[in-house]
C-alpha positions as CSV (number, residue, x, y, z in Angstrom):
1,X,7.1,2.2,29.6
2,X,4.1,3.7,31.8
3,X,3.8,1.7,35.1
4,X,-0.2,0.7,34.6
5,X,1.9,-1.1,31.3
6,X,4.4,-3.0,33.3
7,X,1.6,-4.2,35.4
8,X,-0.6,-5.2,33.0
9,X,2.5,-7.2,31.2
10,X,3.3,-8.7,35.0
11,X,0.5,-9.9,35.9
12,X,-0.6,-11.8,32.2
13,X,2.9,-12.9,32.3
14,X,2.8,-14.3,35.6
15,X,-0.4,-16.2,35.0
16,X,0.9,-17.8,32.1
17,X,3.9,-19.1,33.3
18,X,1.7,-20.5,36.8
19,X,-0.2,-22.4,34.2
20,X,3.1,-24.3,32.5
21,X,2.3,-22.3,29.2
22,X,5.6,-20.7,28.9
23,X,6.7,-20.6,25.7
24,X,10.2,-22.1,24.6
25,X,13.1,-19.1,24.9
26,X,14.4,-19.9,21.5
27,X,11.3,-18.8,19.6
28,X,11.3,-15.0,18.9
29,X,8.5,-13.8,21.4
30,X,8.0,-10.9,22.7
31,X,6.7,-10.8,26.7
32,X,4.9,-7.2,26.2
33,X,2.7,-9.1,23.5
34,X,0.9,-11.2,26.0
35,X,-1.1,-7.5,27.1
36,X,-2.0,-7.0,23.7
37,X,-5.6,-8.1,22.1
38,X,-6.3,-8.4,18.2
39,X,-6.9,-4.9,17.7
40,X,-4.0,-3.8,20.1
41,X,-1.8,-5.5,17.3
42,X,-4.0,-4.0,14.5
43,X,-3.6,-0.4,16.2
44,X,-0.1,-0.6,16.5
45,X,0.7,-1.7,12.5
46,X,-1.4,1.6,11.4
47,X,0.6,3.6,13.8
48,X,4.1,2.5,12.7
49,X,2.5,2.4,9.0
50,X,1.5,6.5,9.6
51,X,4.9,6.8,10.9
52,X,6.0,5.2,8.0
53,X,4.0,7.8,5.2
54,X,5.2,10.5,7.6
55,X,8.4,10.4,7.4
56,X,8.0,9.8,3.0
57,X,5.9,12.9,3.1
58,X,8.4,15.2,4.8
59,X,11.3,14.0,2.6
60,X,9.1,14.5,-0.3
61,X,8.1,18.2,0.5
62,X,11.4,19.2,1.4
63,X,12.9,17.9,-1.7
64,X,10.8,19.5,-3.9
65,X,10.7,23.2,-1.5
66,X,14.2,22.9,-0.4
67,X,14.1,27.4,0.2
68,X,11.9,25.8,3.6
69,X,15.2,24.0,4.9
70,X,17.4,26.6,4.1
71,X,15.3,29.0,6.6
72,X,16.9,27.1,9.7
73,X,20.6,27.3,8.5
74,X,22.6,23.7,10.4
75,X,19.1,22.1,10.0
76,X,19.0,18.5,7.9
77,X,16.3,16.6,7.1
78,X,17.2,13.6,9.5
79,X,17.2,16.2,12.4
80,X,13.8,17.4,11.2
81,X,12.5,13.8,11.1
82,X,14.0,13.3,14.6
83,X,12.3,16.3,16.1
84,X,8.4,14.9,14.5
85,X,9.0,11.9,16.6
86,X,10.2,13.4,19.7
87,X,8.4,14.3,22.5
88,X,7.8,17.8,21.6
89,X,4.6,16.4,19.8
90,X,2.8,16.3,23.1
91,X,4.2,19.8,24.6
92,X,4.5,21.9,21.1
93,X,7.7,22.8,19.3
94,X,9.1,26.2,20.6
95,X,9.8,27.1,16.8
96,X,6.7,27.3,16.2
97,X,5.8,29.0,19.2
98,X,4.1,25.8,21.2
99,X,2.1,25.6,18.2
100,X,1.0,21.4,17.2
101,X,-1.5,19.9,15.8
102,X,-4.6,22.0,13.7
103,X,-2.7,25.2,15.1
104,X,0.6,24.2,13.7
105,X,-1.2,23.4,10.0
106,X,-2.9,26.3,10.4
107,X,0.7,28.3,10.8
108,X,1.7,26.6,7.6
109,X,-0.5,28.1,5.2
110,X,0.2,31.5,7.2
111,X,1.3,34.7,4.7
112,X,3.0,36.0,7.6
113,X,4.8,33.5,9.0
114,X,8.3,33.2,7.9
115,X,9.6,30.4,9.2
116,X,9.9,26.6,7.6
117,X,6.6,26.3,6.4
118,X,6.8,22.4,5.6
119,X,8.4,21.6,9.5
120,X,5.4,23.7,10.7
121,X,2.6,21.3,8.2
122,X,4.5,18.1,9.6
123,X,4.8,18.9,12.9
124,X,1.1,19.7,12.7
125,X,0.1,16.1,10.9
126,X,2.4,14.5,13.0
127,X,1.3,15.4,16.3
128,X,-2.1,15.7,15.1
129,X,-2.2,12.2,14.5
130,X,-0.3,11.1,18.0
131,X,-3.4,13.0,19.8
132,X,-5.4,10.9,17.5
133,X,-4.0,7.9,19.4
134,X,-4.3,9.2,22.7
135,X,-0.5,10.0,22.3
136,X,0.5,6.6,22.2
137,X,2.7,4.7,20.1
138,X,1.9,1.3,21.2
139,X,-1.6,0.0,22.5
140,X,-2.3,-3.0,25.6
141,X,-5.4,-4.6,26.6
142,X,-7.0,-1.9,29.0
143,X,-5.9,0.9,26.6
144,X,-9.0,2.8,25.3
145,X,-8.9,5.0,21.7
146,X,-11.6,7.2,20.3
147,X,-13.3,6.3,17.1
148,X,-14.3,10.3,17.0
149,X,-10.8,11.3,16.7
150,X,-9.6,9.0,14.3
151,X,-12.6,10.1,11.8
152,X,-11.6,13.6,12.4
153,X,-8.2,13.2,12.0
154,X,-9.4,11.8,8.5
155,X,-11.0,15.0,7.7
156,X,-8.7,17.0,8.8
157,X,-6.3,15.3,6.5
158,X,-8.3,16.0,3.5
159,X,-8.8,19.3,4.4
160,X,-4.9,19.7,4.4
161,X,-4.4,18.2,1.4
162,X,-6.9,20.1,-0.1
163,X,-5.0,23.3,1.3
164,X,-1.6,22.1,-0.4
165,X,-2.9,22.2,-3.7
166,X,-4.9,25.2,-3.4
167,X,-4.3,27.8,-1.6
168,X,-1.9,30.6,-2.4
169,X,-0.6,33.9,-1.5
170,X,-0.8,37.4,-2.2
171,X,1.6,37.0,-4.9
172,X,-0.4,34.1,-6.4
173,X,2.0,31.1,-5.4
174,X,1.1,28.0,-3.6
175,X,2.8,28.3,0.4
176,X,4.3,24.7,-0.3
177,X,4.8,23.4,-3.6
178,X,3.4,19.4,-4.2
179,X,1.4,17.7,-7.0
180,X,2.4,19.1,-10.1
181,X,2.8,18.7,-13.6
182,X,6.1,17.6,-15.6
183,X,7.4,19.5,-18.8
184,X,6.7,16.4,-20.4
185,X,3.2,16.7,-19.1
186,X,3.1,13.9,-16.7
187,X,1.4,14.7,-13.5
188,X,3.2,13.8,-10.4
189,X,0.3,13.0,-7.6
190,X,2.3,11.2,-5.5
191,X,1.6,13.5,-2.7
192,X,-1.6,13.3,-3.0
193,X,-1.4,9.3,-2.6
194,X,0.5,9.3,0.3
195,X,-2.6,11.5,1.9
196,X,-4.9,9.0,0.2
197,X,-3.1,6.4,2.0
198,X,-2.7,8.3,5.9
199,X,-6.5,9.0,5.5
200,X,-7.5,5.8,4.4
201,X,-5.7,3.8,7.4
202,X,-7.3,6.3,10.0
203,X,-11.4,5.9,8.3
204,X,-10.5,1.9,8.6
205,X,-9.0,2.0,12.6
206,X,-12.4,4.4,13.2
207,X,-14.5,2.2,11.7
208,X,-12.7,-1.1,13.7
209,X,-13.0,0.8,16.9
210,X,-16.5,1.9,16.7
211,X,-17.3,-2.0,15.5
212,X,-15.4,-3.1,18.3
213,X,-16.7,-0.7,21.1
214,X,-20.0,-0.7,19.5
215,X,-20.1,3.3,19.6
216,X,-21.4,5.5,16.7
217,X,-19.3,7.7,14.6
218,X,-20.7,11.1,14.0
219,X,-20.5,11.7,10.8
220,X,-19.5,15.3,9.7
221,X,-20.5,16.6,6.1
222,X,-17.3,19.3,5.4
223,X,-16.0,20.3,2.6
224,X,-12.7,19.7,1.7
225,X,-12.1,23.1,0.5
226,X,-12.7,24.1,4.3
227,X,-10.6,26.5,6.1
228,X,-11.6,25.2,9.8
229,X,-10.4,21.6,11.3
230,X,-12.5,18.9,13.1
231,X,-11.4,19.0,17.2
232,X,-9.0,15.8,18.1
């Protein structure tokens, strides 16, 4: 934990317990929770909710493009989770060349890349989204986030899905197979909810920031169908 949030924690901790307001050591309480406001706690059950759709969208994707694992032979699907939660969000993955974020989605639908295109669309989204909160996975009182980048992250995610279904290459086939349709003729769009969810989570923490903060959003008409990403 940062210094500036052991601080915060001491010094809310130790005013509370000058005050006789301690709280009785059998109830399940957690000290770090006395540095947190409403929206702290609000911010951190979207993040550990996109964490959550994260990690089903990965499993998802490499279940139905398994040739994607097979192009880093040892590789499993826990060790790719473990790696879109590590720290090389912040610093860039060296598979992918230091690419993250927009860069790293933008690799993904690359014809001439040839490495795992789904750990290079993940590792994108993933760290995309920890810039998105100031790449932090837990939020105190005197932490600041900015409504802009969570409304462009929600572009940016509809953007990406719109990619996934879409776009192709020179042979005609989609880069990473998703939504699709059943021999039976059942569509399976349960990608495409998962995106619905992730962008739905990050309009609603822009909108409660800019309420809270009383700051604007600037709104940004773009196509979904667009080939360029919103700055985080």
């Amino acid at each position: 934990m940062k210094p500036l949030k052991l601080l915060q924690i001491g010094i809310i901790a130790t005013l509370v317990l000058q005050t006789g307001c301690a709280t009785n050591s059998t109830n399940n309480f957690k000290l770090s929770n006395l540095a947190k406001s409403d929206i702290d706690s609000v911010t951190d059950m979207h993040i550990q909710e996109l964490h959550k759709l994260c990690r089903q969208l990965t499993i998802k994707l490499y279940k139905r493009n398994p040739r994607e694992l097979a192009k880093a032979p040892g590789t499993t699907v826990k060790k790719r989770l473990a790696q879109l939660f590590s720290d090389e969000r912040i610093k860039g993955f060296s598979e992918l060349n230091g690419a993250k974020s927009t860069a790293a989605i933008s690799l993904s639908f690359n014809e001439g890349y040839q490495g795992d295109r789904v750990f290079a669309l993940m590792a994108g989204i993933s760290s995309m989204l920890y810039a998105a909160y100031n790449h932090q996975d837990e939020f105190y009182i005197l932490d600041e986030i900015d409504q802009q980048k969570l409304y462009n992250s929600a572009r940016n995610l509809e953007t990406v899905s719109w990619q996934l279904n879409n776009r192709k290459d020179s042979y005609g086939e989609r880069y990473i197979l998703s939504n699709g349709i059943a021999t039976n003729g059942i569509r399976n769009l349960s990608y495409e909810r998962i995106f619905g969810k992730m962008i739905s989570l990050q309009d609603m923490m822009a909108l409660l920031i800019a309420d809270t903060t009383n700051r604007n959003i600037t709104r940004v008409v773009q196509s979904a169908a667009s080939m360029t990403f919103l700055p985080i």
